[in-house]
Every structure is written in C-alpha cells, then in structure tokens.
N, C-alpha and C positions, 0 to 999 in steps of 0.2 A: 040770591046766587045768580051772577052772571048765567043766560041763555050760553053753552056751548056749540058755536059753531062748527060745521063738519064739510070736509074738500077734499077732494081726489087730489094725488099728486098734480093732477095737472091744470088744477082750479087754484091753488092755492095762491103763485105767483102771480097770475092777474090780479086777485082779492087783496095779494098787500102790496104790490105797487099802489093801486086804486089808493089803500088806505094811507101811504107815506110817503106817493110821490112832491108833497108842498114840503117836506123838509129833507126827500132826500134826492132830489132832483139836482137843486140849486147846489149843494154841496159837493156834488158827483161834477157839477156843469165846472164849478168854481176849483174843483182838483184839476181836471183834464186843462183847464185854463193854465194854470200857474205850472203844471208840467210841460205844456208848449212854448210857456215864456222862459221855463228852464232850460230847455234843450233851447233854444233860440239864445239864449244870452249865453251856452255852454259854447255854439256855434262862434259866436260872437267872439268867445276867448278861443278858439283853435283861430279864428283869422287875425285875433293880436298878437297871438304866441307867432303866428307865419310871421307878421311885419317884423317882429321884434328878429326873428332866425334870416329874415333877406336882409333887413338894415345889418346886423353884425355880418354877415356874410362879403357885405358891399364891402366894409370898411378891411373886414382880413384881407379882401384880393388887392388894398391898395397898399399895403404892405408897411403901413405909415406905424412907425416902433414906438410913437407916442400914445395910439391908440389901439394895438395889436391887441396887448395882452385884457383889455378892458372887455373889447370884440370877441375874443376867442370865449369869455367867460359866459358874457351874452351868448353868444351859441350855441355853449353847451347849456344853459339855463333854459333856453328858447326850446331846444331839445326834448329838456324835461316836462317845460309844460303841457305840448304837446300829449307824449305819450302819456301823464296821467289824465289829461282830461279825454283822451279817449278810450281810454278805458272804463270812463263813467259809461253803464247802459239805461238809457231812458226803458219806463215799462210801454208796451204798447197797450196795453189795457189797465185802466187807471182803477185803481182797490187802493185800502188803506195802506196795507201790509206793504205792494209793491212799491208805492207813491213814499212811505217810508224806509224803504230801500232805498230807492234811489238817493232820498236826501243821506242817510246816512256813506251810503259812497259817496255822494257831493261833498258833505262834509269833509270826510276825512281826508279828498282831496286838497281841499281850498283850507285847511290845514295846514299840512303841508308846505304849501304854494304860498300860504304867509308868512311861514320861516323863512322859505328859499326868498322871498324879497325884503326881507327883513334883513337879514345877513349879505345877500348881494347887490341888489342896488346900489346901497352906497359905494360899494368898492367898483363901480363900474362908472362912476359920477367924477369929472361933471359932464361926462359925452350922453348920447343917448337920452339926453332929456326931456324932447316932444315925444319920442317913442315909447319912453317908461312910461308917463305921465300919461299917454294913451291907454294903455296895456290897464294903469291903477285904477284909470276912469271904467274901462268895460270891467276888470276884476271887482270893483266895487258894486257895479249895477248887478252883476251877476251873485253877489255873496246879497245883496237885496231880495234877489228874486226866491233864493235859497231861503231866506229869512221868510218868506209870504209864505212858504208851503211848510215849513216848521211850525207858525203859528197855525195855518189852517189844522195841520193834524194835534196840534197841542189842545186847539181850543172846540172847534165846529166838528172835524172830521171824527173825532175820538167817541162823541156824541153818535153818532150817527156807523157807526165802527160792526154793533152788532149786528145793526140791522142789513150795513152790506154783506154778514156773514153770511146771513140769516137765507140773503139771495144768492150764495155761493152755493149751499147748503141744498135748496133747493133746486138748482143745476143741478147738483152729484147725484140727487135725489132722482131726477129725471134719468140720468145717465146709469143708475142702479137698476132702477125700474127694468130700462129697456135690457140691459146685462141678466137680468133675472128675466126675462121672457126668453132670451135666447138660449139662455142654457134648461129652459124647462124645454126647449126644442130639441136641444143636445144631450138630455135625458132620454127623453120619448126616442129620439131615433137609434138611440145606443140601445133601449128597448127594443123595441122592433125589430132592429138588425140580431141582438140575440135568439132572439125567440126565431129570428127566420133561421138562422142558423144551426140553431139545437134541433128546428124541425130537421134540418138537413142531415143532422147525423143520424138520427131518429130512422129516417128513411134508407142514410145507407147500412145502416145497421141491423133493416128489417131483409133488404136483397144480401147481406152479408149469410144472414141465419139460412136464406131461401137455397143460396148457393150450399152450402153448409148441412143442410137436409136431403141434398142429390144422393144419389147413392156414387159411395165412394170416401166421400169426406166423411157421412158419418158411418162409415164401416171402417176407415183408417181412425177416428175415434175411439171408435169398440176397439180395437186393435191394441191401439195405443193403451188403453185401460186395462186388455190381459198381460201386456208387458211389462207395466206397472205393478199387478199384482203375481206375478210371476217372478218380477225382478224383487220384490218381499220375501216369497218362498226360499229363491235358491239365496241369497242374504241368511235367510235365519238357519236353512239347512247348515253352511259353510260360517256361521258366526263364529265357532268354537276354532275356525281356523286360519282365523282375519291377522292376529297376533304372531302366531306361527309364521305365515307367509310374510308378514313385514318382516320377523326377523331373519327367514333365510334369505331376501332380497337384502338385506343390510352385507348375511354373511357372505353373499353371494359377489359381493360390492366390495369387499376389500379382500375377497381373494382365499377367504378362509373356508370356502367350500366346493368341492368339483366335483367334476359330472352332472351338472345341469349345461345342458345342451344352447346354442342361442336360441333356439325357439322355445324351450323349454322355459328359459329366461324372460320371454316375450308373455307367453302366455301366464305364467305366475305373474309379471306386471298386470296384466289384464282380470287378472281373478284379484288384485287388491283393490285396483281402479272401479273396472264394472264385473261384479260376480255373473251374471246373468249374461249377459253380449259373450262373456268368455266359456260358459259352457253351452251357451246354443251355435256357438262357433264351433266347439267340436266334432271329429266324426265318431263314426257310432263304437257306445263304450268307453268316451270320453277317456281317450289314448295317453294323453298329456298331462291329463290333471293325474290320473293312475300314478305317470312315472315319475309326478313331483311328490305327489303322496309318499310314494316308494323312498325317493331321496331325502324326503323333510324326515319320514319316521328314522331312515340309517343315522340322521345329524344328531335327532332326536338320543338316539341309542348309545352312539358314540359320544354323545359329553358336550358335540359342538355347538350344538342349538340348546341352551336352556330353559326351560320353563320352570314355574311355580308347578309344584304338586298339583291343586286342582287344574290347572289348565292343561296340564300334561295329560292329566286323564281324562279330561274333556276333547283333548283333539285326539287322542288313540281313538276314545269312542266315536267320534266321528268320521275317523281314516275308516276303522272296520266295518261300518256301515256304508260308506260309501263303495271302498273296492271288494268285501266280501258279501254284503246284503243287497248291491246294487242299488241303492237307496236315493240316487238320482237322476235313475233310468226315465221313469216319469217327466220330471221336471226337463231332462235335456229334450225328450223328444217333442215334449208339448212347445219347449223354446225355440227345437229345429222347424217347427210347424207353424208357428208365429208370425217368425222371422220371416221366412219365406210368403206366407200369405201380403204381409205389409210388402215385402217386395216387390212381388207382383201388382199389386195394387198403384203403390208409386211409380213405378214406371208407365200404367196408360196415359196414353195420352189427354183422357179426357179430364183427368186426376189434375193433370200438368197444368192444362189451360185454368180450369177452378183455381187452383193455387195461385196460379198468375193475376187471375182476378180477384182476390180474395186477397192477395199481396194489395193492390193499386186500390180497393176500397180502403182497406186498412190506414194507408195513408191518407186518403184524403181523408179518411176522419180523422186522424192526428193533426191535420192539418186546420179541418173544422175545430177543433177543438183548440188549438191555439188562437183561431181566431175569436172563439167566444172568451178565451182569456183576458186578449186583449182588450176588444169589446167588453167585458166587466171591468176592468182597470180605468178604461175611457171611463164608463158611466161612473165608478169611484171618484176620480179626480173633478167629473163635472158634479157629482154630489156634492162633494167637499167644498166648491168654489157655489155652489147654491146654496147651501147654507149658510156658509161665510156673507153673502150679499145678502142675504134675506136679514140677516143678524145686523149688517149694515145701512140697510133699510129703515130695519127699525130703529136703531141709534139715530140716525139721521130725521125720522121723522117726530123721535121723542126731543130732540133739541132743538128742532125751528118748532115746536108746540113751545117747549119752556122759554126760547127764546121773547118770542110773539106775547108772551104771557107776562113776560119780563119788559118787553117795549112798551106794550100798549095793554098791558093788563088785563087781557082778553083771552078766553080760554078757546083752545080750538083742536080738534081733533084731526088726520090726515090719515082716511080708509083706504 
C-alpha cells in the first residue's frame, strides 16, 4: 500500500506544483500564448472591418450610381463586423473552462461572419476587391489562430483539465479556510457581547429589586395584594347579583325602567365593571348601592326584570343580607381604608421619583434585552454560515485528495 502523504491547506499547493509543474506549466505557458495571438488577430479583424467601413464610406460620399448601392451594403456589413467581433471577451486569466469560452464565442462568431461573406461579397463584386481580399486574408489567419486553441483544449489542455481544477480547488480551499477563521471570530464576539450584556440586565435588575425593597414600593406591594384579595371578597359577596345588574343596565338602556337617578346609573355601571372600586367609592352605608338594590328588587316584583327561579332567590338572599344584615359593612370600610392608604402613599414624593426610576431601568432592560436578541440572531446566522463552510471545506478537501489520487495515483490526506 502506497505511504499516505499528509499537508496542511497551505503545504499542499507548493507539493503539487513541485510535482506537475514539467506537464502543466508548458501547457498553461502554450494556452496564455494562443489567447494573445487570438486577441491579436481578433484586433487585427476590428482594423479590416474599419478599412473595409472607410473604403465604402469614400465611395458613398462620391455619389457615383454605379457603385453606390455596392458601397452602402459594404457599410452596412463593415457595421456588422464590427460590433460582433467586439463583443467577443478575451479571459484575463487563462483556465481551461474560460479559454473554452472564449473559443466558443469565437466560434459562433466567425460563423456567422462566413455566411455574411458568403452571401455578400459577391453581390458587392467586382468593386472592392483589394479590400475584400484583404479583410479574407486577416479572417482566415484569425479562423487559424482559433483552430490552434480548439486543438490545444481538444487534445493537451483536456489532459491536464483536472489538474487545473485541482488548483482552483485549492484557491477556494484557501479562501474557505480564511472565511472560517473569521467567522469563528464573529462567533466568539457575538459571545461575549451577549454575556456582557445579559450581565448588564442582571445588574439592572439587581438596583431594580434594591429600589423596590425601599419602603414604599414594597408597602404599595402589600397594598396592592389586599386590593386584590378584597376585590375577591366583595366579587363573590355580590356574585348572585352580577346577572341582575346587567339586566337592569339593559332595561335601563332602552327606556323600560325609571327612577334610576344618573348617578345611580353611573354607579350600577361601576358595580358591573369593578365591584370593589364601586363600594369603596361609597359614603358610609353604602347609599347607592341600597337605592339600586331598592329599585332592582321593585323591577324585580313588578314583572319587569325577569329571572330564572333559582337566581331570583339567590339575589333576594343576597339584597337582604346586604340592606338588612349589613353584610358589607366590613368589606366597604376595610376598601374605604385601603384606598386611602395607597393614596396617600402614591402621592409622596419620594414614591414618585422610585417610580420614575424604576420606569427608566425598566426600559433599559427592554432595551438590553432586544439587543441580546439580536445578538443571538447574529451569532445564529454566523452559525449557520460556519457550518455551511466547514461542510465546504471538507467537500473541497475530499475532492483534491480524490482528485490527486486520480492524476497521480497517490494517496494523500489534507489536516
């Protein structure tokens, strides 16, 4: 078994020039040749094609009816040469593929270009005849030169075809290489930069709590938490009368019930909305809710407000417990006393500025916090494109190993 040899990307192209510079030097030297003698003889027909467009040119401005129409055709043919042969683009960097480019745009020019003389020449004959015969002499050197570089890549160049791949291959390989260093760079800093950043929120989120632990925020806290379990109480007290009150605000709405007052009206909206805000709102004895009570039970009596059986006697029991057992005597004053605490509280000053501050951290950690979004989407996309190269890489270095194997039968590896 062949010894397998082992090279760094960056050993390998020194080791196979060394090894194939005596056959593919000459071949490389002898393309770049026959591409200079092509653009040179391509040159050579843009300055026959001029002679041929001034000679016809001379003879139209003399106006002569014998050979006007001969001239004008010349012209326009001279015209055409022209613009296809400049649109042939020589390669500036001589490979097989390019170099076969070219020829084939050659080709299909000078194609062409032998119809168009084929068909007009003779209709332009017998004037113009050291100028055509000039023009056939450079068109014909130049369909030669064309001919040399068809045979090189038919014959020498096609041999030699993998092995310039081989050193393409190794370029891209280089050029991968260095693209996967940089983004292991664009990795690590998109790291970094998150982690400095998540410290960042970290930290504001630690003076958020600190502010937050003063006295005040966490007494407007506690606060907040008996209003909460208070606005439960008077809820489940008032549940049996949730139903009721929507539908005298219905009847109340298209006119089919009176004697609710507009304030009376106001506050039955606020006992459907927030049960709790609307009796800690009241004065004492809760005056309002009484005299909706009073009016819900008359609609009640009268026929106008109907209920289902059990709910009808679910909300009587609960009217009589509320206006004759006083049943949320408790509740209103603990909600009158709540309220007022958090009032007070919210208006210091020193309440005010915490808040303000507590506002302006807030944001900047939303702010932090989209920029660590972003920052993970960075490093996602530079993931994605690191992978994709590394996968690239190795494709690349498993086909100049099979290639190499395939030229010169030699096994080799690229770490």
């Amino acid at each position: 078994m062949s010894e397998i040899l082992k090279f760094s990307p960056s050993e390998i192209k020194g080791w196979l020039e060394s090894e194939t510079s005596p056959i593919f030097v000459p071949v490389q030297m002898k393309a770049q040749k026959l591409r200079d003698e092509m653009v040179r003889a391509l040159e050579n027909l843009v300055n026959s094609s001029k002679m041929l467009l001034e000679s016809s040119e001379k003879e139209i401005e003399k106006g002569n009816m014998k050979t006007y129409g001969r001239a004008r055709g010349l012209n326009k043919l001279a015209h055409l040469f022209l613009d296809r042969i400049r649109q042939i683009e020589a390669p500036d960097q001589v490979s097989f593929d390019s170099l076969l480019e070219f020829a084939r745009e050659t080709q299909e020019a000078f194609v062409v270009t032998e119809i168009d003389v084929k068909n007009w020449f003779p209709r332009i004959s017998p004037f113009f005849v050291l100028d055509r015969r000039e023009f056939l002499t450079v068109f014909g050197k130049a369909k030669e030169s064309l001919k040399e570089i068809n045979d090189l890549l038919t014959k020498e160049y096609v041999k030699i075809k993998t092995l310039e791949e081989t050193f393409q291959l190794i370029d891209k390989l280089k050029t991968l290489e260095e693209q996967l260093a940089n983004l292991s760079k664009q990795r690590k800093k998109c790291e970094d930069e998150k982690a400095l950043v998540e410290k960042e929120i970290v930290e504001t989120q630690q003076r958020m709590a600190d502010l937050k632990s003063e006295a005040g925020i966490s007494q407007l806290d506690q606060i907040d938490m008996e209003i909460e379990a208070l606005s439960m109480e008077v809820k489940h007290s008032l549940q049996h009368l949730q139903k009721p009150f929507i539908k005298l605000q219905s009847l109340n709405l298209h006119g089919e019930v009176s004697g609710l007052t507009p304030e009376e009206i106001n506050k039955l909206n606020r006992y459907v909305e927030n049960p709790f805000e609307a009796l800690a709102t009241e004065d004492a004895g809760y005056p309002l809710l009484r005299q909706i009570l009073q009016k819900l039970t008359r609609s009640v009596s009268s026929g106008k407000l109907k209920l289902k059986p059990d709910k009808e006697r679910k909300a009587e029991q609960a009217i009589d417990k509320i206006l004759n057992m006083n049943s949320l005597a408790s509740l209103h004053q603990n909600g009158i006393n709540v309220m007022m605490r958090k009032k007070q509280l919210s208006t210091s000053a020193k309440l005010a500025e915490t808040k303000s501050n507590l506002s302006k951290l807030q944001e900047n950690i939303e702010k932090l916090e989209r920029r660590v979004e972003s920052v993970e989407s960075e490093k996602k996309v530079a993931e994605k494109v690191y992978n994709e190269t590394l996968e690239n890489i190795r494709n690349h270095k498993n086909q100049i190993e099979k290639n190499i194997l395939g030229l010169m039968d030699r096994i080799i590896r690229i770490e």
